[in-house]
C-alpha positions in Angstrom: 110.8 -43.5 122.3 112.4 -46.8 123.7 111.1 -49.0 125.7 113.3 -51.5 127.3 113.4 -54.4 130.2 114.6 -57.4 131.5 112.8 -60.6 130.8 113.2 -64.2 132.0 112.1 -66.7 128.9 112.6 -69.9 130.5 115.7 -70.3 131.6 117.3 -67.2 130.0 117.4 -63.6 131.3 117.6 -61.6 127.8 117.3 -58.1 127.7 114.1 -56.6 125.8 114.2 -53.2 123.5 111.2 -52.1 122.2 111.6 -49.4 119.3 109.1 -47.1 118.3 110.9 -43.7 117.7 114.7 -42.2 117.6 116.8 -42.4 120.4 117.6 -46.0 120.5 121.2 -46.3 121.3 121.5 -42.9 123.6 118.8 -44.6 125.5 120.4 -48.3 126.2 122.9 -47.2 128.9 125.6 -50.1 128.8 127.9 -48.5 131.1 131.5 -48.3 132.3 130.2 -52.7 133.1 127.5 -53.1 130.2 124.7 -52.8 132.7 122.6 -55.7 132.9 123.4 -56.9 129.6 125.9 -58.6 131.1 123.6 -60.7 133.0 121.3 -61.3 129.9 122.1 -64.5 127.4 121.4 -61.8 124.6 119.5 -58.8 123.1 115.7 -58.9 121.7 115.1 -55.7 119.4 110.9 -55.4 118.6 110.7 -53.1 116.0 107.0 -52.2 116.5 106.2 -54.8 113.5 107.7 -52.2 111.0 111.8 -52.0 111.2 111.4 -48.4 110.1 113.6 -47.3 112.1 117.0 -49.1 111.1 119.5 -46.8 110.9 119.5 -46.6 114.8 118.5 -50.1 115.3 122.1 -50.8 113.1 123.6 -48.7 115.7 122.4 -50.0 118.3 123.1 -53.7 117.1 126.8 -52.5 116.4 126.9 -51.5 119.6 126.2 -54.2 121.4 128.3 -56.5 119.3 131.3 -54.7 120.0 130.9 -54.8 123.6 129.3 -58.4 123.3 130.5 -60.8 121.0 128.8 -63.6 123.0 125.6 -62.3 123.4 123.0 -63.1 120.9 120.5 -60.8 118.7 117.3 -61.5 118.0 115.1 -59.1 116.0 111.5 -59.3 115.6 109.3 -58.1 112.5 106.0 -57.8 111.0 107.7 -58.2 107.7 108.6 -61.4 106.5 112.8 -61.9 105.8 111.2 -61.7 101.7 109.6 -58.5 101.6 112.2 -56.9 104.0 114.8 -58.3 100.6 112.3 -57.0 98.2 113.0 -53.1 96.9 109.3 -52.5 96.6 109.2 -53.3 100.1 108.8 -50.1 102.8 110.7 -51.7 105.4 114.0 -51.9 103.2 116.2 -50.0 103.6 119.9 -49.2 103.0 121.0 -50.8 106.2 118.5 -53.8 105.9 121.1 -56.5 104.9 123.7 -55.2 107.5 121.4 -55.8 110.0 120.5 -59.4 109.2 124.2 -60.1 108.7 124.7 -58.5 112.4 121.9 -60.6 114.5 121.6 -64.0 115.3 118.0 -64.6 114.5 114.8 -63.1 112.6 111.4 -63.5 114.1 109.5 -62.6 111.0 105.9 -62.1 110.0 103.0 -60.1 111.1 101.3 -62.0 114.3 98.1 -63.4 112.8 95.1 -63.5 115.8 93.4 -66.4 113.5 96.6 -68.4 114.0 97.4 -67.8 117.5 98.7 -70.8 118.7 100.1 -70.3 123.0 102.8 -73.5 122.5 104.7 -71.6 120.4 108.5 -70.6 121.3 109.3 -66.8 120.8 106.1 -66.1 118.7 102.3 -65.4 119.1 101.2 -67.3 116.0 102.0 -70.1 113.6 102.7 -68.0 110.7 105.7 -66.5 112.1 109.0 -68.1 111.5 112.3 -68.3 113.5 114.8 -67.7 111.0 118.5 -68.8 111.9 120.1 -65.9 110.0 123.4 -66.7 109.6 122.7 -70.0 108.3 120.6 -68.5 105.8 122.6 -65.7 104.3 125.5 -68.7 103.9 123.1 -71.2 102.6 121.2 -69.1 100.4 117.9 -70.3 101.6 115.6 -70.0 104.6 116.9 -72.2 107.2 114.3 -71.9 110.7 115.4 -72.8 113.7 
């Protein structure tokens, strides 16, 4: 099942896709126009905390950056960019370092209600990172926005 919405975050109109089950890319219509992607600055994928579902969040991803180039991707996890690298890790998978190398940023880490913190950009609490992804894959580090 997909969820999926428009959201205004400030200034910016970005367009919101919730995964928790097949069907992702059959169920993000872009059209004959690309829909009201066009009007959003870029694509949010939330991947229920668990990015178990990758091979159609690739798809989707692929998707949208071929009929997108400027729009940016953000995906959000419960998993922190380590463990998702880590074999021993559930959430890795085959297509796990295509998709970083696809989307703009990683929101990882699982949302913590202890450290909850409401002045936070783009997260719910302070142990979650922002991860500028294609910075990081070049740099060979973490680099956070």
């Amino acid at each position: 099942m997909v969820f999926q919405h428009l959201v205004l975050e400030g200034h910016e109109l970005r367009r919101k896709v919730h995964v928790v089950g097949v069907g992702v890319v059959e169920a993000l219509d872009l059209g004959p126009e690309g829909g009201d992607l066009v009007a959003a600055v870029g694509l949010d994928v939330l991947e229920g905390g668990q990015l178990v579902h990758q091979p159609a969040v690739l798809e989707l991803i692929k998707r949208v950056r071929g009929a997108f180039e400027d729009k940016d991707i953000w995906v959000f996890t419960g998993f922190t960019l380590e463990e998702l690298r880590e074999d021993s890790c559930r959430a890795k998978a085959e297509q796990t370092e295509e998709i970083l190398s696809l989307i703009d940023v990683l929101v990882d880490g699982r949302y913590v209600d202890a450290l909850r913190d409401l002045t936070l950009k783009f997260r719910g609490s302070q142990n979650q990172r922002l991860i500028d992804t294609k910075k990081t894959l070049s740099e060979g580090r973490v680099v956070q926005l």
